[in-house]
SERO-4910 file (N, C-alpha, C, O; in steps of 0.05 Angstrom, whole numbers):
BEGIN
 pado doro    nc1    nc2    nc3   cac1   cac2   cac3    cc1    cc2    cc3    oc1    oc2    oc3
  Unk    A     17    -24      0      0      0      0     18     25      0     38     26     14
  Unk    A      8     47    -18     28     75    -25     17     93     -5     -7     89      0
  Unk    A     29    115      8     25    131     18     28    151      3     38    151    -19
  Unk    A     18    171     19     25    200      4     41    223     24     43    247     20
  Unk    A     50    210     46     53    235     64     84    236     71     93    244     93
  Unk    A    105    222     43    135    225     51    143    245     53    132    261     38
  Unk    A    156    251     65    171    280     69    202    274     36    221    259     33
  Unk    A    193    290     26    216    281      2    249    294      4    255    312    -11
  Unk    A    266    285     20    290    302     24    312    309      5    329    326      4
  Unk    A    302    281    -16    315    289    -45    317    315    -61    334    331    -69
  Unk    A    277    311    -62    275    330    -73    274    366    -53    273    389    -63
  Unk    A    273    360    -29    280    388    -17    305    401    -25    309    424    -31
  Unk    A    327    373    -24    353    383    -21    359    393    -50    378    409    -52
  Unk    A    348    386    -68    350    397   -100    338    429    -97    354    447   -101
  Unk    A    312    437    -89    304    459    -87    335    486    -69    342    509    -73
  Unk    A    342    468    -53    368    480    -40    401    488    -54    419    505    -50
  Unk    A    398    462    -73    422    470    -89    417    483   -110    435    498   -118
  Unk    A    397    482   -122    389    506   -145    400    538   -137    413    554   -150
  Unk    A    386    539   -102    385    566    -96    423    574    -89    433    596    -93
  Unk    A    441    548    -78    462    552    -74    476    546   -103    500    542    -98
  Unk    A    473    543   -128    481    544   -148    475    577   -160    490    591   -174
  Unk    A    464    579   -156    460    612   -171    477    632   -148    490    651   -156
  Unk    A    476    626   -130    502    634   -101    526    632   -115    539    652   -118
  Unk    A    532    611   -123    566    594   -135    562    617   -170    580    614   -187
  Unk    A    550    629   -174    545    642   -208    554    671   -198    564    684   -217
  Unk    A    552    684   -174    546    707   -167    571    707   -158    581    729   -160
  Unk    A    586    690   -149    614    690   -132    631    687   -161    640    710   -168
  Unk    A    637    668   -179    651    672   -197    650    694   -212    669    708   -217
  Unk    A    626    698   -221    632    733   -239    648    747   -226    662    763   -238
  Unk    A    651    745   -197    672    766   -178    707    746   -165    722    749   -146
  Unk    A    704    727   -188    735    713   -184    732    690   -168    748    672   -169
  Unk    A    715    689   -155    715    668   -127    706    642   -131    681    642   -135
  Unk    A    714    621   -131    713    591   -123    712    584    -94    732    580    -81
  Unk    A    682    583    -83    687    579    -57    692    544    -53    679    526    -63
  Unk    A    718    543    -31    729    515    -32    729    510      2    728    526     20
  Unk    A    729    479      0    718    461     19    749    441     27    764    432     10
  Unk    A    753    437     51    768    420     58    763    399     69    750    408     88
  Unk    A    764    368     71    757    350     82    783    335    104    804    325     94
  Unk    A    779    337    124    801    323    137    786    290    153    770    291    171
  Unk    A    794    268    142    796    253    154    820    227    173    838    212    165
  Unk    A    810    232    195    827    210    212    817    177    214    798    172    228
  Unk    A    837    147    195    826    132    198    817    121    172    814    136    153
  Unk    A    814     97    170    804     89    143    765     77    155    756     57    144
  Unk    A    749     90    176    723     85    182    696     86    152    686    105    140
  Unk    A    693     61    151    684     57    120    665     65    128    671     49    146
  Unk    A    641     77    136    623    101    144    636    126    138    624    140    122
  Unk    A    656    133    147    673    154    141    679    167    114    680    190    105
  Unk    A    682    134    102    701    142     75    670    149     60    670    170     48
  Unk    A    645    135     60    634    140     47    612    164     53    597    167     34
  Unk    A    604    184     78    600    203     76    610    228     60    598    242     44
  Unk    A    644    228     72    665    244     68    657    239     24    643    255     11
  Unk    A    665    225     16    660    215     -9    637    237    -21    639    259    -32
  Unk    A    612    220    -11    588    239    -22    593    262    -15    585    275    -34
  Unk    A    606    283      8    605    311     12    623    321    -22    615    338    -38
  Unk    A    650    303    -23    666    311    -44    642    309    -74    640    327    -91
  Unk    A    629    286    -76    620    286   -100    606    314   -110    607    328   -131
  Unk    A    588    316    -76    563    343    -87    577    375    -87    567    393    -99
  Unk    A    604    378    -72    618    396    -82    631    398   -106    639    420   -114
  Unk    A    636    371   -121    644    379   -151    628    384   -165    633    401   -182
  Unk    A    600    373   -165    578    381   -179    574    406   -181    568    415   -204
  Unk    A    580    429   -154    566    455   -164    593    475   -168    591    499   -168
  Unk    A    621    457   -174    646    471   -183    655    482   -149    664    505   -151
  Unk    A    655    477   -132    666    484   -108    686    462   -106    683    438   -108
  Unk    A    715    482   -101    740    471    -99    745    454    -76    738    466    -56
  Unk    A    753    431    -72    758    410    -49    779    396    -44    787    391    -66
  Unk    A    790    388    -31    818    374    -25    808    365      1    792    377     15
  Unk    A    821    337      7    811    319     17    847    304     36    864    291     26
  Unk    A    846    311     58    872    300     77    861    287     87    839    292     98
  Unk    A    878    253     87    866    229    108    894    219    119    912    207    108
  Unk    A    891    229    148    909    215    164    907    189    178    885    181    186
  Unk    A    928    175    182    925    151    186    913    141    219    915    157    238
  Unk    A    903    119    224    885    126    246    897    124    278    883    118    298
  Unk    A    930    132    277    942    131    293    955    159    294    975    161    308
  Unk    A    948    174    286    956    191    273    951    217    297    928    223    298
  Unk    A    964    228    310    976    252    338    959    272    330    951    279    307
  Unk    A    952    284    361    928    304    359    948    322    348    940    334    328
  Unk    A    977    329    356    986    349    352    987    351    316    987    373    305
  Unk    A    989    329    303    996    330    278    970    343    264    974    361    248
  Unk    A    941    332    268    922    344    266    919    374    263    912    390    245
  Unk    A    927    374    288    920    409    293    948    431    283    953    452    295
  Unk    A    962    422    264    982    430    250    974    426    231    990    433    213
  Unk    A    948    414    220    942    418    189    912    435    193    899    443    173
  Unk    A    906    438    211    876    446    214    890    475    215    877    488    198
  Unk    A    908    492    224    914    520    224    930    518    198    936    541    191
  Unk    A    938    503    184    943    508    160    925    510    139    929    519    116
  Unk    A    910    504    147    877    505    132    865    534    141    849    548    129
  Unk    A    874    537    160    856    560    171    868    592    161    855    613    162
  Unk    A    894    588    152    909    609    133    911    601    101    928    610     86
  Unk    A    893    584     96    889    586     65    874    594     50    854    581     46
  Unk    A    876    622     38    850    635     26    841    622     10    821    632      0
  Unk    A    850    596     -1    833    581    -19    808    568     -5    786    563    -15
  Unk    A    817    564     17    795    541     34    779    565     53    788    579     71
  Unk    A    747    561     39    727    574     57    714    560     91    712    566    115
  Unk    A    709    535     72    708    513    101    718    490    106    718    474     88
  Unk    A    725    484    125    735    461    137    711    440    150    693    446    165
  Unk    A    718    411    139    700    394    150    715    373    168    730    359    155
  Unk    A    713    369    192    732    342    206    715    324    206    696    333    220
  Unk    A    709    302    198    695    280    190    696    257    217    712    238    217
  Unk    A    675    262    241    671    244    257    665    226    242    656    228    218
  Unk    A    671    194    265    683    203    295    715    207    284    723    204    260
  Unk    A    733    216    308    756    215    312    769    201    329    759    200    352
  Unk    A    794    184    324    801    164    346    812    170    377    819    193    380
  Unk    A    816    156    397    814    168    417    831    180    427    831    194    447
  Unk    A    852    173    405    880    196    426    869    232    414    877    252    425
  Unk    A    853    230    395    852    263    398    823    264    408    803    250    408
  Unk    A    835    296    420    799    303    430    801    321    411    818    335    401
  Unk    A    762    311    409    745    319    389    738    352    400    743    369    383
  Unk    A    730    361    418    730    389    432    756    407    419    752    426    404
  Unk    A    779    401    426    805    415    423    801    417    390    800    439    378
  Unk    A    797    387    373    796    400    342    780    417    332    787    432    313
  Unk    A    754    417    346    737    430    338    740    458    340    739    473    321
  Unk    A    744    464    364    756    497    371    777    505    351    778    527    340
  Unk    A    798    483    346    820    502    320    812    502    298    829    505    280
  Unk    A    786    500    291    780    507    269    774    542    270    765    556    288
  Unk    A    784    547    248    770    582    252    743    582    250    732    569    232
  Unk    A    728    596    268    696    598    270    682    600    233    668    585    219
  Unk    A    693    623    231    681    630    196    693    607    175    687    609    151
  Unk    A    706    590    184    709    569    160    700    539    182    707    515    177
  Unk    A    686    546    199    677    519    218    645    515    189    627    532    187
  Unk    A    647    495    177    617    501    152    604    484    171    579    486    173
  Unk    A    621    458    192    595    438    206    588    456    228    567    447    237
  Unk    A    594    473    237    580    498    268    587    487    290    575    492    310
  Unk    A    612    465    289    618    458    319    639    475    339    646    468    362
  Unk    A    648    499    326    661    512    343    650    524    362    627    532    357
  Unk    A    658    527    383    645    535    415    636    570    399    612    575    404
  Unk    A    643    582    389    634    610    382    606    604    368    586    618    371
  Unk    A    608    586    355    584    578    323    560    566    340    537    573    336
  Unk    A    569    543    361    553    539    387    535    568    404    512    574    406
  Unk    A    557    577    413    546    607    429    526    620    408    505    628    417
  Unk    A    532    623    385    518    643    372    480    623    364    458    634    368
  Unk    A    483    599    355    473    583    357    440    586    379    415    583    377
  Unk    A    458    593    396    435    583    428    430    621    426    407    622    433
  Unk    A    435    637    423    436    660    418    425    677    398    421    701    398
  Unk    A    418    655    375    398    670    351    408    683    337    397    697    320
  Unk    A    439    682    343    453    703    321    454    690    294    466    669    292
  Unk    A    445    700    277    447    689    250    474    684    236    477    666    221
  Unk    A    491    700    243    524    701    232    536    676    231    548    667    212
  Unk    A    532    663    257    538    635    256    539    628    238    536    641    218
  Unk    A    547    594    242    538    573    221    523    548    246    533    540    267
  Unk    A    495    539    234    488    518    238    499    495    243    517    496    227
  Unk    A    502    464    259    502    435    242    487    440    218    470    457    214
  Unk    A    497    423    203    482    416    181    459    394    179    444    391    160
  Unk    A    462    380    201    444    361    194    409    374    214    387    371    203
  Unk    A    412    386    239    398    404    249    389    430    230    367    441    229
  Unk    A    411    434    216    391    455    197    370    454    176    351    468    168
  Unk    A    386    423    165    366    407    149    344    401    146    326    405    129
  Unk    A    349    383    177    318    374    193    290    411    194    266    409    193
  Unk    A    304    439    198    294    462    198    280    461    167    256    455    163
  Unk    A    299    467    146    289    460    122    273    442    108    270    447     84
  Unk    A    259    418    121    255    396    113    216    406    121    195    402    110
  Unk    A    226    421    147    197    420    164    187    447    146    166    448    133
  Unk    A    209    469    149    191    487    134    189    486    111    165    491    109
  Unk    A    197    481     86    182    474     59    166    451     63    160    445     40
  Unk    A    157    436     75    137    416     74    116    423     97    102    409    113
  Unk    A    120    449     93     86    459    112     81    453    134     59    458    144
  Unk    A    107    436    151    102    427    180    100    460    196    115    479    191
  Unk    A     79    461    215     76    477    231     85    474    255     77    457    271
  Unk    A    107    493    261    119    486    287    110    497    307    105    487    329
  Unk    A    105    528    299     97    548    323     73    534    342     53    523    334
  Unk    A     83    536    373     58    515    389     68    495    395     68    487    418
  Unk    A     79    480    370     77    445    371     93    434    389    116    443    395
  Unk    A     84    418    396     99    397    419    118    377    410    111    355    403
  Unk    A    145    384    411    166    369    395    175    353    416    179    361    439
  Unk    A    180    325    404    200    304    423    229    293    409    229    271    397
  Unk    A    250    308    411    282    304    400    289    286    421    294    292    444
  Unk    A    291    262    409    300    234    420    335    235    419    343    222    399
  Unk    A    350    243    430    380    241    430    388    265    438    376    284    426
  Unk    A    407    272    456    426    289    467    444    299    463    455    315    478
  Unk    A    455    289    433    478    285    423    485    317    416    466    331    413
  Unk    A    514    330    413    525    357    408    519    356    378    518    378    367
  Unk    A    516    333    363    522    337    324    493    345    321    489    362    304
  Unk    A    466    334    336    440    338    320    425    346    343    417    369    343
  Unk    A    414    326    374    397    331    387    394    362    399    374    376    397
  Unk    A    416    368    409    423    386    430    424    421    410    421    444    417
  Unk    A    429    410    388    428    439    368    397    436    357    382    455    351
  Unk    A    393    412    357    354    411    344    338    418    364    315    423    358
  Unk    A    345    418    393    321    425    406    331    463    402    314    475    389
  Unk    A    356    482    411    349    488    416    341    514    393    335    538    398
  Unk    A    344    497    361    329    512    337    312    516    330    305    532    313
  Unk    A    293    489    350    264    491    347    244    501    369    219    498    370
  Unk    A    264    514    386    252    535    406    259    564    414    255    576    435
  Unk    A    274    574    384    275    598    380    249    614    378    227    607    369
  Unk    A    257    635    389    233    648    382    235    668    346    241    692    345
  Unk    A    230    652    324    233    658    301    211    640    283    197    622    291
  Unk    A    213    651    254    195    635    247    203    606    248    224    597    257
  Unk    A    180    590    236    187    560    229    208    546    250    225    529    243
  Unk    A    204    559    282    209    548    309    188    553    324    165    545    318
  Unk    A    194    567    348    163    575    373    165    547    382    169    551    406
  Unk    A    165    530    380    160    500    386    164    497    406    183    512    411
  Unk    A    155    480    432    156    470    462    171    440    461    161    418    455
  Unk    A    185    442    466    212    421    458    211    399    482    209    407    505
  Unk    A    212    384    479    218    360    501    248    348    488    253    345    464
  Unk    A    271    343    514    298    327    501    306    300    506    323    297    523
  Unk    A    298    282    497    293    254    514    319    244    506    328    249    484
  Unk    A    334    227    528    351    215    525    357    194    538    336    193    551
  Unk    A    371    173    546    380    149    559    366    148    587    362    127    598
  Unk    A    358    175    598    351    166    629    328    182    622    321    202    635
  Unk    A    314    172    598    294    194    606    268    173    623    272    149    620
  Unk    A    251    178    633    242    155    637    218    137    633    212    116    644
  Unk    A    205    149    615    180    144    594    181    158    567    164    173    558
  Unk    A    206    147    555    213    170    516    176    158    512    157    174    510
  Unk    A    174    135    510    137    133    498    119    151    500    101    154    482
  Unk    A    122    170    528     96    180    535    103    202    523     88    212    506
  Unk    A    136    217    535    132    237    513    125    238    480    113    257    470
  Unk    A    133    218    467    133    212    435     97    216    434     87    233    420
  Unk    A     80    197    453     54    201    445     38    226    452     14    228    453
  Unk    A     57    246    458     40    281    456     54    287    442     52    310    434
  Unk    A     66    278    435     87    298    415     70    304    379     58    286    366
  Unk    A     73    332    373     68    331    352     83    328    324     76    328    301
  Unk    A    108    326    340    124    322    316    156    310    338    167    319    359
  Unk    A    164    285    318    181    273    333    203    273    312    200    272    288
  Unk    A    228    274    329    255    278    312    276    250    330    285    252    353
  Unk    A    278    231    315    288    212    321    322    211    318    332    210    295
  Unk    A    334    211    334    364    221    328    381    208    359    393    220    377
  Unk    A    376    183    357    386    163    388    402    145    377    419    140    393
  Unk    A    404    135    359    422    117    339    413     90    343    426     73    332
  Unk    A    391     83    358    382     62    361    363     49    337    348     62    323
  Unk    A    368     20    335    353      8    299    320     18    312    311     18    335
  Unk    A    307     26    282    279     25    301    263     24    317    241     12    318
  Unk    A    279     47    342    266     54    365    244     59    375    236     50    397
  Unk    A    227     77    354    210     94    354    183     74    341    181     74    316
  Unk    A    163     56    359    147     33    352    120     59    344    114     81    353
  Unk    A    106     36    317     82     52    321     57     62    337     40     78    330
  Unk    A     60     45    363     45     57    379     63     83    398     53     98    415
  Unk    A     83     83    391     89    118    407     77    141    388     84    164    395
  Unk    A     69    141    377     75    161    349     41    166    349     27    147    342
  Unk    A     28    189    358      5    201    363     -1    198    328     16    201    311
  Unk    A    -28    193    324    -34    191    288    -42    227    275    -58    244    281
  Unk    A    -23    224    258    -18    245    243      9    269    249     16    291    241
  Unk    A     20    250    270     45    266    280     66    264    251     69    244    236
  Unk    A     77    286    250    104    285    235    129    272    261    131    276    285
  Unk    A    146    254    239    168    237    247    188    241    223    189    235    199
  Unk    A    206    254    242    234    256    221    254    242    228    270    253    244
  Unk    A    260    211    218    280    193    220    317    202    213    330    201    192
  Unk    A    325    208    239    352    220    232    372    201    231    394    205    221
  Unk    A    365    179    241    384    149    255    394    134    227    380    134    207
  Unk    A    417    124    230    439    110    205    451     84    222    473     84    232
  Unk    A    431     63    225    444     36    241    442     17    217    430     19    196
  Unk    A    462     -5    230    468    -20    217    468    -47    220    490    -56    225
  Unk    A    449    -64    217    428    -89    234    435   -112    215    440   -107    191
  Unk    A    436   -137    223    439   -167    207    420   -168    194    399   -159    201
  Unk    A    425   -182    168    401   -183    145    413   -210    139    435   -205    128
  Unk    A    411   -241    141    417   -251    128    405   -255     96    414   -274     83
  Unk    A    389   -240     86    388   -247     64    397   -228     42    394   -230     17
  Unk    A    413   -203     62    422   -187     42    447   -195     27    459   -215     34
  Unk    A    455   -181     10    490   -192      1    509   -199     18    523   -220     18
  Unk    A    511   -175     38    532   -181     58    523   -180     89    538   -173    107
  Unk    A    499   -186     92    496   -202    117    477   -179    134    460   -182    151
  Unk    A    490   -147    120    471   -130    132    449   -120    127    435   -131    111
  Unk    A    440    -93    139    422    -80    115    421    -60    138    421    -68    161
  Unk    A    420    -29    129    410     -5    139    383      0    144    363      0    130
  Unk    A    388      7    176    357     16    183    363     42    199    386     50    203
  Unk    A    336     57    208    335     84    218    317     76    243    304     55    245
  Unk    A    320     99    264    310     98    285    283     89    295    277     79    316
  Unk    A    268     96    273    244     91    268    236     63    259    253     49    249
  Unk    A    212     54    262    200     29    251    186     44    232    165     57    236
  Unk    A    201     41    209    184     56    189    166     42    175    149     56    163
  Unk    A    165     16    172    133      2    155    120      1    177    104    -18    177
  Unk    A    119     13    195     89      3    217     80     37    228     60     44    240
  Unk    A    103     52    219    102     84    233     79     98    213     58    110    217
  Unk    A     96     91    186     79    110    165     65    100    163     75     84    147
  Unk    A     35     90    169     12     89    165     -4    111    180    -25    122    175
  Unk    A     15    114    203     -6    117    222      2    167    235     -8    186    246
  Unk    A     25    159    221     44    190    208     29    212    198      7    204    190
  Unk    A     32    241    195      9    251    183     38    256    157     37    262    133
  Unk    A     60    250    174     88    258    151    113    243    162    120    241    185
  Unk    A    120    236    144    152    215    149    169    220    127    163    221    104
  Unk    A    196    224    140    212    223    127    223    192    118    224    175    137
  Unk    A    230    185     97    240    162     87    272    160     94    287    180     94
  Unk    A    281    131    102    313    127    105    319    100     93    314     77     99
  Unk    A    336    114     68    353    136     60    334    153     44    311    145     38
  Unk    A    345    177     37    314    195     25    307    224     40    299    245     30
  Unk    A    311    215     67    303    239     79    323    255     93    332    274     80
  Unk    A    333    250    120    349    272    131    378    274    111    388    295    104
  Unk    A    389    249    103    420    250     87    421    272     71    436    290     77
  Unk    A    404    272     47    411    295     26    410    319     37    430    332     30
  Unk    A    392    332     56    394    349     67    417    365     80    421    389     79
  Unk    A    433    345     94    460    359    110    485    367     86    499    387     83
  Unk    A    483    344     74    501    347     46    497    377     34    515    393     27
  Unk    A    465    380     34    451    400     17    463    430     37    476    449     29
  Unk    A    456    423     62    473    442     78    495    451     80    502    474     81
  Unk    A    506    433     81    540    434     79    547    455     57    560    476     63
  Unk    A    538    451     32    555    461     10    543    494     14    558    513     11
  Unk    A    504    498     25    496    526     33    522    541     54    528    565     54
  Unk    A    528    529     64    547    541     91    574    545     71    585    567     69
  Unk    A    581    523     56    607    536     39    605    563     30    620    582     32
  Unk    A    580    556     18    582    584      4    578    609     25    593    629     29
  Unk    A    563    604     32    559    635     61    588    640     71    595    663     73
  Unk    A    610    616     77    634    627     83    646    643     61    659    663     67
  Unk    A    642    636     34    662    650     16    649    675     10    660    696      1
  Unk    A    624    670     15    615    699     15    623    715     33    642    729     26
  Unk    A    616    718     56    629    724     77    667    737     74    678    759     76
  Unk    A    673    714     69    705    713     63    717    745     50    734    761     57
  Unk    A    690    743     21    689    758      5    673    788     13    672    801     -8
  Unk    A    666    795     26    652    824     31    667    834     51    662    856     60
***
């Protein structure tokens, strides 16, 4: 049986690069190639293949990229001797460090040497502050800004609504609640933050009018939590036994999504939904740096 109520992230994220392609037209007439750096630590085959797609959709719209992969033994100090060499290259608008990172470096310390205006993922403690602060200058996460984008072109009404952000996490939960309780448009929202000790996520999910699943757990989110006609935006990327797939696995998302969307007034699909979006973000934030860079 077909539904009609997917949240389409494909096609959002196309509506997004059109608008950041005519951005990339307006910067070259004035000399500029805004360019992207990728640093990865590690050969993490999740890694290689995010990092991958960020490079593909920056060649697509002619944004310059170079791509450093250190080995996964590889010294915080050595790191952070290529991250300020990055940070004095007028070629490179933004810098991406491609979690996770292994444990001899902290992830905090890298994040901070990035320079704020070429931070394009928003994890620097300034990009943070400004963030919780409403200052627009910032830069976003990308995958939190996405999930913003996804709700407002698909007519989700936030102002009022009773949101339940399932995960705590610094990359999506913790910047999604507190974007969707700005006081601005396409936020106003009354946010609930559920996490590991919360101690009924069900009861909140079933007032919730719109749930953002982002716990990393396979199919957390059963169809009886999920109030009927609630929007559910599946942010989760797990990776579960399939014996009948090729190689034993198969990708699932936080959600139980054949038993959710029936009962959904809107769902995002995984893969389909939140992925293209952050990608789609990523390259918007490039360009805002080189613009930026440039005025």
């Amino acid at each position: 049986m077909a539904f009609a109520n997917l949240i389409d992230g494909r096609a959002i994220a196309e509506q997004i690069h059109a608008e950041t392609s005519a951005r990339i037209a307006a910067l070259k007439t004035k000399g500029i190639q805004p360019g992207l750096a990728f640093v990865r630590v590690g050969e993490d085959p999740a890694s290689k293949v995010y990092v991958g797609m960020k490079e593909r959709a920056g060649g697509r719209f002619g944004i310059f990229s170079e791509t450093k992969v250190f080995p996964q033994d590889a010294s915080e100090a050595e790191l952070l001797a290529y991250l300020q060499k990055l940070n004095s290259d007028p070629r490179i608008h933004g810098i991406l460090v491609q979690a996770p990172l292994p444990r001899q470096i902290h992830a905090p310390r890298v994040y901070s040497t990035v320079r704020p205006e070429k931070d394009v993922d928003g994890f620097h403690p300034v990009n943070v502050g400004k963030l919780l602060l409403a200052d627009p200058t910032g830069f976003a996460p990308c995958t939190p800004a996405g999930i913003m984008q996804l709700l407002g072109r698909s007519h989700v009404k936030t102002d009022g609504a009773e949101v339940a952000v399932l995960g705590r996490g610094d990359i999506v939960g913790k910047p999604m609640a507190a974007m969707l309780c700005q006081k601005s448009q396409n936020a106003n929202a009354t946010v609930t933050l559920c996490h590991s000790r919360t101690r009924d996520v069900a009861a909140h999910c079933r007032r919730a009018d719109i749930i953002i699943a982002a716990m990393g757990v396979p199919e957390f989110v059963k169809a009886e939590m999920v109030k009927p006609g609630a929007v559910v935006i599946d942010v989760g990327v797990n990776r579960v036994k399939d014996p009948s797939a090729r190689d034993g696995t198969r990708l699932v998302g936080d959600v139980d999504f054949a038993r959710v969307q029936p009962i959904a007034g809107k769902i995002t699909p995984n893969p389909g939904g939140v992925g293209p979006m952050t990608i789609a973000m990523l390259m918007q934030n490039t360009v805002r740096a080189a613009e930026m860079a440039a005025s």
